[in-house]
C-alpha positions as CSV (number, residue, x, y, z in Angstrom):
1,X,13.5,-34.2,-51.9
2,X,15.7,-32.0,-54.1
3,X,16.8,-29.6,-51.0
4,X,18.4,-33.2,-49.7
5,X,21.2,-32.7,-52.6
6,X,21.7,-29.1,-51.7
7,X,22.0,-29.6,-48.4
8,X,24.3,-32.4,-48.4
9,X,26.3,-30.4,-50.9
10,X,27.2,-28.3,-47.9
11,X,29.3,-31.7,-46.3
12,X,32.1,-31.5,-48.8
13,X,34.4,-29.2,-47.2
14,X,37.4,-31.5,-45.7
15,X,38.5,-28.2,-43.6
16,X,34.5,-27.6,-41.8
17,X,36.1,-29.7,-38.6
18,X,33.3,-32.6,-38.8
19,X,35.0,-36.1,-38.4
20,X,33.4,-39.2,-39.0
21,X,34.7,-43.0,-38.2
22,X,34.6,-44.8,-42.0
23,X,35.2,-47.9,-40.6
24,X,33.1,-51.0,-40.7
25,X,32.6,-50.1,-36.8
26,X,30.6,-47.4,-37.7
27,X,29.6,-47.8,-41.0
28,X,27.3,-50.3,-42.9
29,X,25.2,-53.5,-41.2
30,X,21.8,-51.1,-42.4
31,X,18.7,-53.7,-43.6
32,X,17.4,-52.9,-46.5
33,X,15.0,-49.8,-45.9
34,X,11.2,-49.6,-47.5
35,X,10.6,-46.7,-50.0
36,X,8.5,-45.4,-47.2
37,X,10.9,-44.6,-44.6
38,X,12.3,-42.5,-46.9
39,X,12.1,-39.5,-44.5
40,X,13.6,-41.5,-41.5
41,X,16.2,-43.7,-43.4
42,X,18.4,-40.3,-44.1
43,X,20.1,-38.1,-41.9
44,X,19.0,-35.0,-43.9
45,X,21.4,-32.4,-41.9
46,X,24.2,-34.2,-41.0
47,X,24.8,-36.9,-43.9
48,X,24.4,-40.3,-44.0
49,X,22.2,-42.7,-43.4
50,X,20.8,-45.5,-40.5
51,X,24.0,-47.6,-40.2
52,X,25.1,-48.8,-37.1
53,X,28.1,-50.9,-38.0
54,X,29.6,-53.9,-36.9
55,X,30.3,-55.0,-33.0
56,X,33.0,-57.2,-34.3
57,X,33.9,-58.4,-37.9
58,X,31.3,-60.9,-38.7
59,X,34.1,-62.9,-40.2
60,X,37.1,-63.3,-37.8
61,X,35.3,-62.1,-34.8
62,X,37.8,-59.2,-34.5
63,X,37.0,-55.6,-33.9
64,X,37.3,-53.6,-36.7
65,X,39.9,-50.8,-36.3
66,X,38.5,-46.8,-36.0
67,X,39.1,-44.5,-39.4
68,X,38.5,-41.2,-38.3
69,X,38.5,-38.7,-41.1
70,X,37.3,-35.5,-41.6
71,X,33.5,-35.9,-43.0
72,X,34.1,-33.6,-46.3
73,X,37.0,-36.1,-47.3
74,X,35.1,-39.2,-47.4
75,X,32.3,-37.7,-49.0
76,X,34.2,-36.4,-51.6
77,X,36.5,-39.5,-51.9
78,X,32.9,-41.7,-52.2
79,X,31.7,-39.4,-55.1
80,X,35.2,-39.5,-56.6
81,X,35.3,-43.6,-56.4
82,X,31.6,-44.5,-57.4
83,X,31.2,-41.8,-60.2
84,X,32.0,-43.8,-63.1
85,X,31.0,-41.3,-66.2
86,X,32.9,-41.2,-69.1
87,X,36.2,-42.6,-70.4
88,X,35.2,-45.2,-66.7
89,X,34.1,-49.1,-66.2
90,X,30.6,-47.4,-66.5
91,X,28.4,-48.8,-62.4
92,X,27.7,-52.3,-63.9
93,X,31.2,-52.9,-64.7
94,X,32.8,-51.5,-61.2
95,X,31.2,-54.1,-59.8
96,X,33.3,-56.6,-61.9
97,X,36.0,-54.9,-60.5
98,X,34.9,-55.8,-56.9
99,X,34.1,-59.1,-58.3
100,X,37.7,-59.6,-59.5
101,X,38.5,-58.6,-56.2
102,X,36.8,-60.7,-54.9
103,X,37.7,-64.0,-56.5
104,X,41.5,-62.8,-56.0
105,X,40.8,-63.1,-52.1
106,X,38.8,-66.1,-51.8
107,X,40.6,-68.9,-50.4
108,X,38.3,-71.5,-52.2
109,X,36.2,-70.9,-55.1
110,X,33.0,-72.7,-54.4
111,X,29.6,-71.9,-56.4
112,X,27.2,-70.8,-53.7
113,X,30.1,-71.2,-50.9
114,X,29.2,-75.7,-51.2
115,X,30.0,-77.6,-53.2
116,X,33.3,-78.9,-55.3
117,X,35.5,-76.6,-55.6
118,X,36.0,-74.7,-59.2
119,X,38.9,-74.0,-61.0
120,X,39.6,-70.5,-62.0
121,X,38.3,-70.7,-65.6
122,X,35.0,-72.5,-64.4
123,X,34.7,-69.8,-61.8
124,X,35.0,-66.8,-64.2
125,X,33.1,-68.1,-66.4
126,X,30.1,-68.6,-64.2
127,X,30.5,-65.7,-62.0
128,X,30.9,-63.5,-64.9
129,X,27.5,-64.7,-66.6
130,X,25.7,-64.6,-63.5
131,X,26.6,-60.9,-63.0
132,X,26.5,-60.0,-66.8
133,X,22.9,-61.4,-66.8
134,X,22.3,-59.6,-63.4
135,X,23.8,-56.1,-64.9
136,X,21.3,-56.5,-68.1
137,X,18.2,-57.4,-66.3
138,X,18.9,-54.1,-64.1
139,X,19.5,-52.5,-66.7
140,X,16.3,-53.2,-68.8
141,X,14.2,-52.4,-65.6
142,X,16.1,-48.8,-64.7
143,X,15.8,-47.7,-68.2
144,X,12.6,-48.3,-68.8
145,X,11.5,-46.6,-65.4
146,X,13.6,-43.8,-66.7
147,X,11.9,-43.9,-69.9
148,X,8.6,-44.1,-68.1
149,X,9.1,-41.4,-65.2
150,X,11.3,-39.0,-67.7
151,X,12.4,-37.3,-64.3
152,X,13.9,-34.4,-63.9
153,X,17.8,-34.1,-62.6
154,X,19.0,-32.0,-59.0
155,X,20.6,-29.9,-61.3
156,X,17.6,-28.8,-63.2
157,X,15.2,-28.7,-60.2
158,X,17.6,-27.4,-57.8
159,X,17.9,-24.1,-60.2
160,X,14.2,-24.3,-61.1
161,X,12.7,-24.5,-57.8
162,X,15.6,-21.1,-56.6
163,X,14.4,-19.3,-59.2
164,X,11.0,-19.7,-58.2
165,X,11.5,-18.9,-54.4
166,X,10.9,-20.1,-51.2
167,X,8.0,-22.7,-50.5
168,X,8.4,-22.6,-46.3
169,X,6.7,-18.8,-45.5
170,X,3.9,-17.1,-47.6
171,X,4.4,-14.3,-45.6
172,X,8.4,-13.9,-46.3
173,X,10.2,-13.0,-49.3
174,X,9.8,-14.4,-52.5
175,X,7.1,-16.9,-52.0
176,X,6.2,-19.5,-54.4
177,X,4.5,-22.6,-53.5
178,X,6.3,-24.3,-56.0
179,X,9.3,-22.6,-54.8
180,X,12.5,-24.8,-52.8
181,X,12.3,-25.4,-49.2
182,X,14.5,-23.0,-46.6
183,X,16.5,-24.7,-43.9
184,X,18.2,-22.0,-41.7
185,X,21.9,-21.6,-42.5
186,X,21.7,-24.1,-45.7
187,X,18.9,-22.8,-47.8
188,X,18.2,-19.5,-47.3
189,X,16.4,-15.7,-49.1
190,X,19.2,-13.3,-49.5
191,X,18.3,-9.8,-48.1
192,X,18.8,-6.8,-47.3
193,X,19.9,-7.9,-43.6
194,X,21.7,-10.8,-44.8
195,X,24.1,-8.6,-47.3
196,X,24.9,-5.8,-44.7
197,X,28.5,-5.7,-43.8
198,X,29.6,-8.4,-41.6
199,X,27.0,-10.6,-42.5
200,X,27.2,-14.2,-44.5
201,X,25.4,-12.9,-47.7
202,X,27.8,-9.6,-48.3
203,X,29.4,-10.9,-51.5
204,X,25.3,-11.7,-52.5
205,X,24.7,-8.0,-52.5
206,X,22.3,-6.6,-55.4
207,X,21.5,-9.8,-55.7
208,X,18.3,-9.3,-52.8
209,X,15.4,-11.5,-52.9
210,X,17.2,-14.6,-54.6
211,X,17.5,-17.7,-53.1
212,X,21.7,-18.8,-51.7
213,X,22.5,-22.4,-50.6
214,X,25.5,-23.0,-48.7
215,X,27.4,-25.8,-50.4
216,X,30.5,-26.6,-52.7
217,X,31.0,-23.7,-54.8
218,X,32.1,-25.5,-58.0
219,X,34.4,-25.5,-60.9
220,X,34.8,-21.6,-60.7
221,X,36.8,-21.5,-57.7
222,X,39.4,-24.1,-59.0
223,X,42.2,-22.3,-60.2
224,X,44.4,-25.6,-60.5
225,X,42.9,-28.9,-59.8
226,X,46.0,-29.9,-58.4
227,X,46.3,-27.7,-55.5
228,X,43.1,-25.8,-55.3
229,X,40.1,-27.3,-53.2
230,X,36.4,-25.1,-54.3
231,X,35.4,-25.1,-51.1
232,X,31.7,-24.7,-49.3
233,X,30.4,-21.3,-49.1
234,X,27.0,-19.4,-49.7
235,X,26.3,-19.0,-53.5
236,X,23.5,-18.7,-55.4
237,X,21.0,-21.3,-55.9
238,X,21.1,-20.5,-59.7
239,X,24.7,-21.5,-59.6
240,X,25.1,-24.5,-58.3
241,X,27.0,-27.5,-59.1
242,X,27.1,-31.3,-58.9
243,X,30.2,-32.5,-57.8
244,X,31.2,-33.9,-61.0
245,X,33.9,-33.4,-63.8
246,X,33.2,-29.8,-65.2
247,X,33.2,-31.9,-68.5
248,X,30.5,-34.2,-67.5
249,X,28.0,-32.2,-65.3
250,X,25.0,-34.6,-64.6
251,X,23.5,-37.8,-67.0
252,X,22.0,-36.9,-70.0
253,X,18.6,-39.2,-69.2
254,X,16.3,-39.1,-66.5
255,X,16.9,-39.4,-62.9
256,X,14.9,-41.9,-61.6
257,X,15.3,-44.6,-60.6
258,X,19.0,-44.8,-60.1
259,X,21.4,-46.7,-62.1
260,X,23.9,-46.7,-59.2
261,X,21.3,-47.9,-56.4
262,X,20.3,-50.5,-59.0
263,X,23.0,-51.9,-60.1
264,X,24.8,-52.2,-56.8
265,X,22.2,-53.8,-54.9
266,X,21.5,-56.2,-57.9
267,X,25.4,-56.8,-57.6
268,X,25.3,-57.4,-53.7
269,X,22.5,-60.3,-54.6
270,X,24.3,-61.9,-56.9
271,X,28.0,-61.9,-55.5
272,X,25.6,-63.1,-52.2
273,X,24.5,-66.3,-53.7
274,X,27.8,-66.5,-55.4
275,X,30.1,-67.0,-52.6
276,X,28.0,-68.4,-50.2
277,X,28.1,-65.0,-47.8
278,X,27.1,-61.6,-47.5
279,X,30.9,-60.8,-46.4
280,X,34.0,-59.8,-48.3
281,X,36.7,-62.1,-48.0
282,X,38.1,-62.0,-44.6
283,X,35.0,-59.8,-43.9
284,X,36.9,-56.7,-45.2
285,X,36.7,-55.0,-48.6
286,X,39.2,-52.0,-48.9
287,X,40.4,-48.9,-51.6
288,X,42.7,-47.1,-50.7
289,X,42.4,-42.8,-51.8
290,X,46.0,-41.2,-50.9
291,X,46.1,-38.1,-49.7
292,X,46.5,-35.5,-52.5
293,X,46.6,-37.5,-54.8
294,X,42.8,-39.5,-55.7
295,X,40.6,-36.4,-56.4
296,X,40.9,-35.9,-59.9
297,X,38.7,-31.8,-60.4
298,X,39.9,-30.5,-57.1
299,X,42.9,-31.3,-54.9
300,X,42.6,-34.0,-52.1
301,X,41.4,-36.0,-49.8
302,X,43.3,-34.0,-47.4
303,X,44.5,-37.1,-45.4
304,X,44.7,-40.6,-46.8
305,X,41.5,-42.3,-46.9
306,X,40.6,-46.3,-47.1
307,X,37.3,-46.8,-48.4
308,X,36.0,-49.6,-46.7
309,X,33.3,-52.6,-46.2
310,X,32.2,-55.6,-44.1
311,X,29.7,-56.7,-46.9
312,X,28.5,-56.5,-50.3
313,X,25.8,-54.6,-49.4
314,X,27.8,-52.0,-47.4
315,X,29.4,-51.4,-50.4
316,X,26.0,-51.3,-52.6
317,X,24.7,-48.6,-49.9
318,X,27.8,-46.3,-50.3
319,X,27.6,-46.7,-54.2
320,X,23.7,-45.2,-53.4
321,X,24.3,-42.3,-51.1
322,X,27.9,-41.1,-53.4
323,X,25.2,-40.3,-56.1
324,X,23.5,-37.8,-53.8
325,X,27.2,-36.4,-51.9
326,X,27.9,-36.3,-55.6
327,X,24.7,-33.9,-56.8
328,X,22.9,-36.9,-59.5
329,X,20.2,-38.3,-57.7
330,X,17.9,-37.1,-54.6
331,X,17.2,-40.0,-51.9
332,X,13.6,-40.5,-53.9
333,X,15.5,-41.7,-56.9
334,X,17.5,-44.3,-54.7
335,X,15.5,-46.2,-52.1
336,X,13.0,-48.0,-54.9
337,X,16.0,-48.3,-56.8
338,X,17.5,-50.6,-54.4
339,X,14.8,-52.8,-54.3
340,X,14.2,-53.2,-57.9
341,X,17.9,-54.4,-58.0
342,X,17.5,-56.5,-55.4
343,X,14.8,-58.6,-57.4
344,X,16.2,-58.4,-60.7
345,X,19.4,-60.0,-58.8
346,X,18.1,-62.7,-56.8
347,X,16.2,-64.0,-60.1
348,X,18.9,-63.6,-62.3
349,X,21.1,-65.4,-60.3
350,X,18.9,-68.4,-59.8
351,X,18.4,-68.4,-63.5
352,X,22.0,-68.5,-63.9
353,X,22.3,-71.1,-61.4
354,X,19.4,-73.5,-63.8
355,X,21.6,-72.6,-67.0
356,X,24.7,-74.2,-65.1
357,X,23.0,-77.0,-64.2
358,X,21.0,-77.8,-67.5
359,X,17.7,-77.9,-65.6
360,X,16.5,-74.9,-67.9
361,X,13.9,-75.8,-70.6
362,X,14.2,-79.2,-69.6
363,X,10.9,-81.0,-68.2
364,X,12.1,-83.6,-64.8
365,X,9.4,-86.2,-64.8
366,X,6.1,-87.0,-66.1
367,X,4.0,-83.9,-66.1
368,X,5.8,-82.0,-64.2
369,X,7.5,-79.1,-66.3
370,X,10.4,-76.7,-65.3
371,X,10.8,-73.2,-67.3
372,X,10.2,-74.1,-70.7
373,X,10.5,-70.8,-72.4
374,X,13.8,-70.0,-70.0
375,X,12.5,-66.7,-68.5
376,X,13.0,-67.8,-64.9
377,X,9.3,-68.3,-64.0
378,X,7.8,-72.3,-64.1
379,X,4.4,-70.5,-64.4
380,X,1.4,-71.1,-67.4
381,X,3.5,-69.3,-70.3
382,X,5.7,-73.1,-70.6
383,X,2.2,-74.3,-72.1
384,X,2.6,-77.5,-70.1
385,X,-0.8,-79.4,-70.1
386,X,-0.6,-80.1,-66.3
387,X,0.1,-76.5,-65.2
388,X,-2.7,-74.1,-63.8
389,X,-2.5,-71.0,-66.2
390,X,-1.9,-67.3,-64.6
391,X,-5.3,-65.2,-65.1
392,X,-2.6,-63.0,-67.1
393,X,0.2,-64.3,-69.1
394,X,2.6,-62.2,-71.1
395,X,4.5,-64.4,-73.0
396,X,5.1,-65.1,-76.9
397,X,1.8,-66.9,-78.1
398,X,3.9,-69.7,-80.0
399,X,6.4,-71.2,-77.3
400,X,5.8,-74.2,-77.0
401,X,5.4,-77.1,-73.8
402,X,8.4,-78.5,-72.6
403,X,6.5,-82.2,-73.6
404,X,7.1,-83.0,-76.5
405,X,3.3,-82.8,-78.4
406,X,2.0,-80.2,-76.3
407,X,0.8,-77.5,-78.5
408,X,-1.0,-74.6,-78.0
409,X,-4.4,-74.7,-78.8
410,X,-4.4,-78.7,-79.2
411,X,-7.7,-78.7,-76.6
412,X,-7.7,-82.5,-76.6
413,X,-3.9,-83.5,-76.0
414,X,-3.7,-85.4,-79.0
415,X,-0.9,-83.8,-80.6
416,X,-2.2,-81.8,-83.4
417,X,-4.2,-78.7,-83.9
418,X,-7.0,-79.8,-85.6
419,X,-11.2,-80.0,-86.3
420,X,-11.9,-81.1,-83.0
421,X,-10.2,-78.5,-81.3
422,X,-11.2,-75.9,-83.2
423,X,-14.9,-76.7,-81.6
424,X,-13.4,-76.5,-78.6
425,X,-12.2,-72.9,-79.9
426,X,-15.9,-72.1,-80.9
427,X,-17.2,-72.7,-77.4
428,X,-14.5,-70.5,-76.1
429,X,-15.3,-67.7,-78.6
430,X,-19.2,-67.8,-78.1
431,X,-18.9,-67.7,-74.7
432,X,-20.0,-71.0,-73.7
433,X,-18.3,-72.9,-70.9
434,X,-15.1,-72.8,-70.0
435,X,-13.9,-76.0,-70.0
436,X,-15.8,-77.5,-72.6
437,X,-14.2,-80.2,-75.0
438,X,-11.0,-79.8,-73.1
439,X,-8.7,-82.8,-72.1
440,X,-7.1,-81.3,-69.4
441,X,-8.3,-80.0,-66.1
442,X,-7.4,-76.2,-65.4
443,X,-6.7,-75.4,-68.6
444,X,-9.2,-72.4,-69.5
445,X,-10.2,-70.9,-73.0
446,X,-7.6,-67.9,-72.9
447,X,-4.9,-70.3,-72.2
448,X,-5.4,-72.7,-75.1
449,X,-6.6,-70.4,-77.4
450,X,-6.2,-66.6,-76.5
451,X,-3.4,-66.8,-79.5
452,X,-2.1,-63.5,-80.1
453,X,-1.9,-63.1,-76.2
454,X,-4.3,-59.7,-76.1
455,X,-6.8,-61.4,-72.9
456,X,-9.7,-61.7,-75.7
457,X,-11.0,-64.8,-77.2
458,X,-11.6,-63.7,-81.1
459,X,-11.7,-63.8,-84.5
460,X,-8.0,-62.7,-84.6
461,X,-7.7,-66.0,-82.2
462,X,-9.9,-67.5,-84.8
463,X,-8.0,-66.9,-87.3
464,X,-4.8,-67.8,-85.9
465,X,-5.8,-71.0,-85.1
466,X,-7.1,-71.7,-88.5
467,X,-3.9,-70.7,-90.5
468,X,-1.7,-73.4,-88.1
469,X,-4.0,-76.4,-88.1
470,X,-2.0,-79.0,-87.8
471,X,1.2,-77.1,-88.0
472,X,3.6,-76.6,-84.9
């Protein structure tokens, strides 16, 4: 997975002669791919990934018009625009600079592309919250995979895995089974033939034995960020860079999952639902990189660039591969990334949807219940007495039913928590049957009565129950 980074470290050379068309023609219109097609998803060698682009803008109908550039420049240009370290928006808040965008372009302003049309201050407002809410939620679920994983950066492997040696032939040079991969003019064992005169290793010499990657050569071989451009060349594995800020290397917290995937695919969701379509206004989003003038550690792009989509989710896929052009994240940090922010998004923007409508914690009719506890799930953990309880439930032990007088533990409906109930506690404790001395069908021991929310019926449950008779 690592030897992806390396390799595609080697594309980011505007002057190697590879041109690519940018455009939505090309570009983007890629479904969203399964963790498990990691391997055929990417284009390891050449960069990139499935797209196939658009026939025609999905909008106006129109073609879209070619962008050929050189391949180095737009990779360099996507690391460049999605990067957002330090002294930046930070990922979640570039994309509430698409959104701006975005609302500036729209010719009406309708939530979910129906309905009445909003005024700008309503619009804000409730685009704003939905993505905030989206942007936290992704958040919370990255972060604690990060936490969880605590995985290792390209930077560290990379170097690790060099030092090492090479995993591909146990009878060649310095083997290691833990070693990197070799790929034949991109990852390869310096030797004695490779540093003879002539040869592509010569400025490797004494150096026999270690491992070389041909990619960008880093922060060394910029003289004046202004005018100089690093360059791709063979250096040692030991060496090499990300293509970041000297001043901001790589993240200083685990790798996976991405941030970046994350974030921009939980982004595409929301701004999705929000408008009513999957397409930028017009069915174009553009930025625009002039020539010279957008890098900001190394001179370029070398000819203007226009970074640019057909939909949200062409963006959101660009966002994903810039982080491994840019050296922060191999492809198995993104792919489960982007479905983890596609979740979180789809949810969080239906909850925001039930908040602007007032439908959240509120019950609609009889006994039927809606969300009581507002966590975006009508399920068993809004204590209603006519829902059918989860076998698992994770919520807080002392929410209570939408209905007014539904309480936990009050077995027999009546309102209270009291003597009769707590029989009905007994049976659970001992063992005996399920629903004895309950009121309501489908409601089992550990709903009413598993208090402290640990999947046991006990004497903590006991307990519990006891200390709140009759209270709320």
């Amino acid at each position: 997975g690592f030897e992806q980074v390396a390799i595609w470290s080697s594309h980011l050379d505007p002057a190697d002669g590879v041109l690519w068309d940018i455009s939505p023609a090309s570009q983007g219109n890629a479904p969203l791919p399964d963790p498990a097609d990691y391997e055929s998803y990417y284009d390891l060698i050449n960069g990139g990934d499935t797209s196939t682009g658009y026939a025609v803008n999905p909008v106006t109908g129109q073609p879209y018009q070619p962008q050929i550039v050189p391949r180095g420049d737009f990779a360099r240009a996507l690391a460049e625009f999605w990067a957002d370290g330090p002294s930046s928006e930070t990922p979640p808040g570039h994309w509430f600079t698409i959104l701006n965008y975005v609302s500036d372009n729209l010719a009406e302003k309708r939530l979910g592309g129906n309905g009445p049309i909003l005024d700008d201050l309503e619009w804000d407002v409730k685009s704003y919250l939905a993505l905030g809410g989206a942007m936290h939620d992704v958040a919370v679920a990255v972060w604690g995979a990060k936490g969880w994983y605590d995985y290792v950066r390209p930077i560290s492997a990379i170097r690790y895995m060099a030092d090492l040696g090479q995993s591909s032939d146990p009878e060649g040079p310095s083997y290691h089974p833990g070693g990197i991969h070799l790929y034949p003019g991109l990852i390869e064992v310096v030797t004695t033939q490779s540093t003879a005169p002539g040869e592509r290793h010569r400025h490797l010499l004494g150096y026999e034995g270690k491992i070389a990657l041909r990619a960008w050569r880093g922060p060394n071989y910029i003289t004046n960020p202004q005018t100089a451009v690093a360059g791709v060349g063979w250096i040692l594995a030991e060496d090499w860079w990300p293509y970041q800020r000297p001043t901001f290397v790589t993240p200083p917290f685990p790798g996976y999952t991405s941030g970046h995937s994350a974030y921009s695919r939980g982004a595409a969701e929301v701004l999705t639902l929000l408008t009513g379509s999957p397409y930028f206004p017009g069915g174009l989003g553009e930025f625009h990189c002039p020539q010279n003038q957008y890098l900001v550690f190394e001179d370029g792009p070398s000819v203007d660039i226009t970074l640019q989509w057909a939909s949200y989710y062409d963006a959101a896929v660009q966002s994903a591969l810039s982080r491994i052009w840019g050296g922060i994240h191999p492809g198995q940090d993104d792919l489960p990334s982007r479905r983890m922010g596609s979740v979180v998004g789809i949810e969080a923007f239906h909850f925001a949807e039930r908040l602007f409508s007032g439908a959240a914690g509120t019950c609609a009719s009889g006994s039927d219940y809606l969300d009581a506890d507002i966590d975006g799930f009508a399920d068993a953990c809004d204590r209603c007495p006519a829902s059918t309880p989860a076998d698992a439930c994770s919520c807080a032990a002392e929410e209570l039913c939408c209905r007014e007088g539904c309480l936990i533990g009050d077995a027999n409906g009546d309102g209270a928590r009291d003597l009769s109930d707590f029989a009905a506690l007994q049976n659970c404790f001992s063992g005996s049957a399920g629903d004895s001395g309950f009121s309501t069908p489908g409601k089992d021991c550990r709903f009413s009565f598993d208090l402290n929310e640990d999947a046991d019926i006990d004497v903590t449950d006991s307990n519990l129950f006891v200390s709140r008779m009759s209270g709320p």
